[in-house]
N, C-alpha and C positions, 0 to 999 in steps of 0.2 A: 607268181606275184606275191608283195609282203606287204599288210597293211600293219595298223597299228587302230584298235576302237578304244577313245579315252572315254571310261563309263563304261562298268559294268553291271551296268543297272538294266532296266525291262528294256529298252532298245538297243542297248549298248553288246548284252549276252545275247540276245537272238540274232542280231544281226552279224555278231561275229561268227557266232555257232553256223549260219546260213552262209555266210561266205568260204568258211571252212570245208564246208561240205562240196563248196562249186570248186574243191580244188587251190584256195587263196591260204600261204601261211598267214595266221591272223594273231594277234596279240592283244588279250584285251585288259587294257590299265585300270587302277581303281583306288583310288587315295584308301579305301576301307580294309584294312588289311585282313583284319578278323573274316571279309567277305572274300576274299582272294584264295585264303587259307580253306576255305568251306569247298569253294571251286575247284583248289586243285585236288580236295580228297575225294570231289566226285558229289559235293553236295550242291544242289540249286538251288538258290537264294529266294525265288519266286516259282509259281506252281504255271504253269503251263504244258499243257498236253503235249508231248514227244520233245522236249526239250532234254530234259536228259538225259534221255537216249542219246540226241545228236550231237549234245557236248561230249557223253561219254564215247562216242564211236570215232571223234575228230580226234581228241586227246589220245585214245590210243596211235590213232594213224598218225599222230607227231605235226598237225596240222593243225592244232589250237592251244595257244598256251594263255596262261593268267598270271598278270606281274603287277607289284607297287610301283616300279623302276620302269619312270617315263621313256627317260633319256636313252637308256636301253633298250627301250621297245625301238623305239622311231629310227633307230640304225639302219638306214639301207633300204626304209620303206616306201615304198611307191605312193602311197596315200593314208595319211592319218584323219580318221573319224573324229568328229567333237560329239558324242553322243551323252552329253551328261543334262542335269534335268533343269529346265526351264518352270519352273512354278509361278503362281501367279504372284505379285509381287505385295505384299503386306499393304494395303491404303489405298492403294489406287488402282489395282488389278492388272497393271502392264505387267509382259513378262518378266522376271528377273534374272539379267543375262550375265549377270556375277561369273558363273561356273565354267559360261561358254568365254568370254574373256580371258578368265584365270587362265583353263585349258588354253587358247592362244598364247598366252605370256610365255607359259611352259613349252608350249612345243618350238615357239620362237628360238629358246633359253638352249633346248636340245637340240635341234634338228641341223644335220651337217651337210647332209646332201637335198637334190633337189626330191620334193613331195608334191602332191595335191595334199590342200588342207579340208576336210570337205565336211560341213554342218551339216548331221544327220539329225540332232536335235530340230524339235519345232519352233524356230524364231521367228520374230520380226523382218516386215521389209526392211533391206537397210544393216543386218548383223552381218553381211557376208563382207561387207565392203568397209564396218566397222571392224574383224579380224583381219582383213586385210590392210586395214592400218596401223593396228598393233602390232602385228607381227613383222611387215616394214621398215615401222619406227625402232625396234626393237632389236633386229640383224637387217641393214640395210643392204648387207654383203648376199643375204639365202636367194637364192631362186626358188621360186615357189609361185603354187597357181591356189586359189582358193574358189571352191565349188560351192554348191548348195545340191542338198539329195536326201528331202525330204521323206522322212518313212509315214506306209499307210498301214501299219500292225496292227488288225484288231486283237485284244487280247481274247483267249482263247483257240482263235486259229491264228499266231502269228505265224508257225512256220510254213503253212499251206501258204501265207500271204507272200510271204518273202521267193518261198521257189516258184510260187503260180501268181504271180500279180498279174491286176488289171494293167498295170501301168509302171516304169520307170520315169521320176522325173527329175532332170540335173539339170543346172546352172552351171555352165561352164561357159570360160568367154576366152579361151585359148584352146588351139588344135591342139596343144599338149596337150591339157590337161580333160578335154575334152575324147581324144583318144587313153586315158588309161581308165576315166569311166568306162567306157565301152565295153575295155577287155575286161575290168571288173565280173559286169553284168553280160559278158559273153552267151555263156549259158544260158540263158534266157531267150537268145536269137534264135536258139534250136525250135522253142515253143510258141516264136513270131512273139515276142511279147512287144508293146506298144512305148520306145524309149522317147520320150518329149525333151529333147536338147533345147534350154532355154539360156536366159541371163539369169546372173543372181535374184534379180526383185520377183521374178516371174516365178520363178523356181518357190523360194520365198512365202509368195503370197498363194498360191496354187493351194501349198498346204492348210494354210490356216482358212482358204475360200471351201476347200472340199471338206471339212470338217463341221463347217459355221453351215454349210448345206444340209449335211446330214443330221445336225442337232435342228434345223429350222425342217424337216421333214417327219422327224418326230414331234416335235412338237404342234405341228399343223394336224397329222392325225389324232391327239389328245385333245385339242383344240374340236377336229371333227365327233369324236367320240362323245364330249359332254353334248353338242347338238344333236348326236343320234339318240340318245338318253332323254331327251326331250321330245321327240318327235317320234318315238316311235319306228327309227332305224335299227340296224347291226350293223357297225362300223367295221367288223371283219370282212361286211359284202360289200360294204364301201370301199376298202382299201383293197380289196381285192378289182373292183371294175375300174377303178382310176388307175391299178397299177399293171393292169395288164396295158396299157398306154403305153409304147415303147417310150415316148417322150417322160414319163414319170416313173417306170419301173415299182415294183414292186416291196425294194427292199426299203425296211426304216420306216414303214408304213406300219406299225404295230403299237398301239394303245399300252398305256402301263401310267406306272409312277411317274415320269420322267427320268431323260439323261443322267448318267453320271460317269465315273473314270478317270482316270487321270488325264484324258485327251481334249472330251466335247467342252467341260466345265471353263477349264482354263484357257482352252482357246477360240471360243466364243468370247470370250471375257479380251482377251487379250487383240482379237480382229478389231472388236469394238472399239477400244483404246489407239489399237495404231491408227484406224479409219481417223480417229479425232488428231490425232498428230498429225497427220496427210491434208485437213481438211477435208475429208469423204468420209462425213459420216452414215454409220453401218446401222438406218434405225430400226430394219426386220430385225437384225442380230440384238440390237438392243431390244428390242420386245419378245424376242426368243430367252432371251436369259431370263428376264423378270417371270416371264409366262411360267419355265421351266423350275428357278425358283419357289412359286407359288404351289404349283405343281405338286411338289411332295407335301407341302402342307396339309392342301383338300386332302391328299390320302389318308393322311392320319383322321380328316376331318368324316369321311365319307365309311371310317373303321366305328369312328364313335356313335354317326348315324344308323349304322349296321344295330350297334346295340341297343338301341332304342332314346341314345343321344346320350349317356353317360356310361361310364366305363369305370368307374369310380368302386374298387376293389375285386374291379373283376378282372381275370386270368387271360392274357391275349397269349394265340400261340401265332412266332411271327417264324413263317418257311420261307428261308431264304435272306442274306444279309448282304452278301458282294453285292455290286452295282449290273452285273450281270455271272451266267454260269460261266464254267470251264476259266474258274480265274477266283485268285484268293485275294481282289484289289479292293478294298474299301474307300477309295478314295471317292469323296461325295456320291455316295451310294446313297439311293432313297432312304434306305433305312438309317440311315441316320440323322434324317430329321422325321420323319414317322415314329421310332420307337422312342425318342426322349419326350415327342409330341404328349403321344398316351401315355408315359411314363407322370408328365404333367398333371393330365388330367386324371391320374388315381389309378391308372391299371398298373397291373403286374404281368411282365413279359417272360415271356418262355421260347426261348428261340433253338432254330438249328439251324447250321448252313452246313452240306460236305466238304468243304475243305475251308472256308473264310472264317470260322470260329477264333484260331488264335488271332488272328487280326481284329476281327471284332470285340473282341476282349480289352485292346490297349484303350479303344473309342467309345464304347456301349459296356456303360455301369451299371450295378443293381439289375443284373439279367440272369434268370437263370439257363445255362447253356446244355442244350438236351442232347445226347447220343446221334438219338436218329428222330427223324418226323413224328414218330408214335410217341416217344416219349413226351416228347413237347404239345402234344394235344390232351394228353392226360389230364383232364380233371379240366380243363380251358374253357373259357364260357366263349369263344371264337378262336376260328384261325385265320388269318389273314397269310397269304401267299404274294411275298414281295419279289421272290426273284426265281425263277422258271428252270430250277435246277430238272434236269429230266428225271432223278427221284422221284419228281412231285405230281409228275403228269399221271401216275400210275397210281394212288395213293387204293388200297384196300378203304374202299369207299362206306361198308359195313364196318370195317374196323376201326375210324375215323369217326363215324358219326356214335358207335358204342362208348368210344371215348371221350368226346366234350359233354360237357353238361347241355350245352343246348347246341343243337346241329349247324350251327352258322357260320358260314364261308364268306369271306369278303377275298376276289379271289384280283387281286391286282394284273396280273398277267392273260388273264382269260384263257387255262390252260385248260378249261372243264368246260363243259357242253351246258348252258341256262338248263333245259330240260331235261336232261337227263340227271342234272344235278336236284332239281326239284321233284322227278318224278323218285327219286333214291330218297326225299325224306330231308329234304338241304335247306333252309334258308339261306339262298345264293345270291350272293352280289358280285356281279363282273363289269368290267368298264365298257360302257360305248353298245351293248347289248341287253336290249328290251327284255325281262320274261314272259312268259305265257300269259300271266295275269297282267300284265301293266295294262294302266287306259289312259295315260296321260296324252298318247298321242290321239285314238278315240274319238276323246272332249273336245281337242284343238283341230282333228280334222271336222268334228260336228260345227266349230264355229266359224270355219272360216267358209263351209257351206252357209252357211246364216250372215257371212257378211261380218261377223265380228271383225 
């Protein structure tokens, strides 16, 4: 089989490098030439773990190529990808389906023989049926089937995601086009993976519903965590007893800064928006965003209460910048509204991330950027631990506290133990987990014995 992936961008290179590997000659298009050029000498654009290994091991087997040249790609192909990026849209936060269009005009413009046209981007209800107008209107002569096949990539593990997925899920409303799915994702039938054959809207909405979940599952644990902070809980034993629940699962139950990425942000924002177009309004997802919004603010706010409420020339060291590890994405990454927060209020920042630094650099001014973790603690009157690179969970704990001016940890991720962080000599702060000393819960269990 021959496909064609227009966009090679984060979904556009993994998933062509992943279909290559199952055997599919793949092609993947890219208006960016300069990035075309990078690919074919073997350079990857974006940092993800085994990715360039598996483009370098297709490209030699002759089984992945990178072109400008649309019309030349889509020769003869069984199915052309629209994998190009949906952002949220400047003013009013719908998606902006510019790119995905464009890409329709173009493959309309090219394509000679019969294809599936298949949205791999994450769009709106309603975009599958809106390409398939275009491209209609456009050659009323082509035969052609247009799909939906939404991708679930977390960044960091996308390629495990792509060969081991939970789930396949396509929109197809023709036994064509609905049989060269299949053979696509063949492979996968070896490993019984779970294929949900639907219609375009269903296909569609699936994606932006499984997303707008996972960002309302975070954020319900941060939500729980400031209540165990009051009361005298651990919200790690909390999300641990709720999530052994088969019916609630485990994963996404984890306390922090809040969401960010280029996924949860924008499409929560964007469910919100189509709900209001449908008449179904989305108001958990609306109160998920604002919540999650907020969110990063308290952090900053909860760094400055650490110091004793002002922070005003004193040295913050901030570990960690991406929006999570094993990924160099800044895109609405906590730390970017945390470190311009204190940045505000008088501090001077001191940061390192392992691989997110040159990104951080175009976004996060007036930073000094450290080698490695020790250096950025040097001389620091705090450190604050924003993103849970697994460097960080190991930190020489003697050598960390010999290094700040005063021993205090504000530890966003909860990668450190309250007590043992205390019993080392730490003034610790971690999210959603009481210390040894707290008595706020105490007083409030003494009063409600009393009838308070």
């Amino acid at each position: 089989m021959r496909i064609a992936m227009i966009g090679a961008g984060y979904v556009g290179l993994v998933s062509g490098a992943c279909f290559s590997e199952f055997g599919v000659e793949t092609v993947c298009v890219d208006k960016d030439s300069s990035k075309i050029e990078r690919l074919k000498q073997g350079e990857i654009p974006i940092y993800e773990p085994g990715l360039a290994a598996l483009v370098q091991k297709n490209v030699a087997a002759g089984r992945l190529f990178f072109t400008t040249d649309l019309k030349e790609s889509v020769a003869g192909v069984d199915a052309v990808f629209i994998a190009v990026g949906t952002p949220s849209r400047r003013g009013d936060g719908h998606a902006d389906l510019s790119y995905v269009f464009s890409a329709a005009e173009e493959i309309a413009a090219a394509l000679d023989n019969y294809a599936v046209i298949v949205t791999k981007s994450t769009v709106p209800v309603g975009t599958g049926r809106k390409v398939r107008e275009i491209i209609a209107k456009a050659r009323p002569d082509l035969e052609f089937d247009v799909a939906s096949n939404p991708e679930f990539l977390r960044e960091g593990s996308a390629i495990g995601d792509f060969m081991r997925p939970d789930r396949v899920v396509v929109g197809a409303e023709s036994e064509r086009a609905e049989s060269v799915m299949r053979a696509l994702y063949r492979p996968l039938y070896l490993i019984e993976t779970p294929i949900v054959m639907t219609n375009l809207e269903t296909a569609e909405l699936a994606k932006y519903a499984a997303n707008s979940f996972l960002a309302m599952k975070i954020t319900f644990i941060n939500e729980v965590a400031n209540f165990c902070e009051k009361a005298g809980a651990d919200v790690h034993d909390v999300a641990r007893a709720i999530g052994l629940d088969g019916r609630i699962g485990a994963k996404f139950l984890h306390p922090g800064p809040g969401y960010g990425g280029s996924c949860f942000p924008k499409d929560t924002l964007a469910f919100a928006r189509s709900g209001d177009l449908y008449g179904a309004r989305q108001r958990l997802i609306e109160t998920v965003i604002d919540l999650n919004d907020s969110r990063k603010m308290e952090m900053a706010d909860r760094i400055i209460a650490a110091c004793g409420g002002s922070v005003e020339g004193k040295e913050i060291a901030i570990l960690g910048l991406t929006f999570k590890p094993n990924t160099d994405d800044m895109r609405d990454s906590p730390s970017l509204t945390i470190v311009p927060a204190l940045q505000a209020a008088g501090a001077v920042i001191r940061a390192h991330d392992p691989i997110g630094m040159e990104e951080a650099r175009k976004m996060l001014k007036d930073v000094t950027y450290c080698d490695d973790a020790y250096q950025a603690l040097d001389g620091a009157d705090c450190v604050a631990i924003v993103t849970e690179w697994n460097e960080f969970r190991a930190l020489n704990l003697k050598r960390v506290k010999s290094l700040l001016r005063r021993p205090l940890m504000v530890d966003l991720r909860n990668v450190y133990d309250p007590a043992e962080m205390i019993e080392a000599g730490f003034d610790y702060h971690g999210i959603g987990r009481p210390g040894p000393l707290r008595t706020d819960a105490d007083s409030r269990t003494k009063a409600l014995a009393e009838g308070d």
